[in-house]
N, C-alpha and C positions, 0 to 999 in steps of 0.2 A: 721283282715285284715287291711293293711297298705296300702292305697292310697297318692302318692304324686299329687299335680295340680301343675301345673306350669302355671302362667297367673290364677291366681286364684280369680282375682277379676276383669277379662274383662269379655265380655258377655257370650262365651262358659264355661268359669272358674265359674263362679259366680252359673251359671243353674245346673253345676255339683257337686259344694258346698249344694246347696239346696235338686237337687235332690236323692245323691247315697246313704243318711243315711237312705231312705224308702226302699231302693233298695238291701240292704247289712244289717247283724245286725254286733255287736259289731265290725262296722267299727269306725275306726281311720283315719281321712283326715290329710294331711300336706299341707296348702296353702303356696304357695310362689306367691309371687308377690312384686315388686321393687315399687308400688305405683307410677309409674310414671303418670297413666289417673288418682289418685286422686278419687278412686271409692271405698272409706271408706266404706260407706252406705252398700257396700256386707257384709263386717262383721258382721254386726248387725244380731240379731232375726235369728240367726240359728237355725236348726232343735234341737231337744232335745234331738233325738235319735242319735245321732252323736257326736263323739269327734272329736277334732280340736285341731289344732296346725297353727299358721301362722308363717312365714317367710319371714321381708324383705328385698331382695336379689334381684339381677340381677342375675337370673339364669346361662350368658354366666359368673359370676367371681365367683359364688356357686362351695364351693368341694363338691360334691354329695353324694359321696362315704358312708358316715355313715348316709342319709337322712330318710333313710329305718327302721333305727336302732331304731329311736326317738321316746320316748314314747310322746303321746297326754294326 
């Protein structure tokens, strides 16, 4: 299963990076986030049971269209 976040590293993004890999198995997250709050630190020590992909973008200038597609 393929989860995109968008705002992936503010505070509701960051709770759902951590939390959905307990929640889902052989999920695949896609974070996006433009780093404009400067909140690195979410990346770190993520789950183990989770794959990941980050992205950074300003989602309003993101083509979206193949985001889905992306392997993690």
């Amino acid at each position: 299963m393929n989860i995109v976040i968008t705002g992936a590293l503010g505070h509701i993004g960051s709770f759902l990076l951590r939390g959905l890999p307990s929640e889902f198995e052989n999920i695949n997250i896609i974070a996006i986030d433009s780093l404009v709050t400067q909140r690195y630190f979410s990346l770190f020590n993520l789950p183990k049971n989770g794959k990941f992909r980050f992205i950074e973008a300003d989602i309003t200038e993101l083509d979206v269209s193949g985001i889905l597609k992306l392997k993690c």
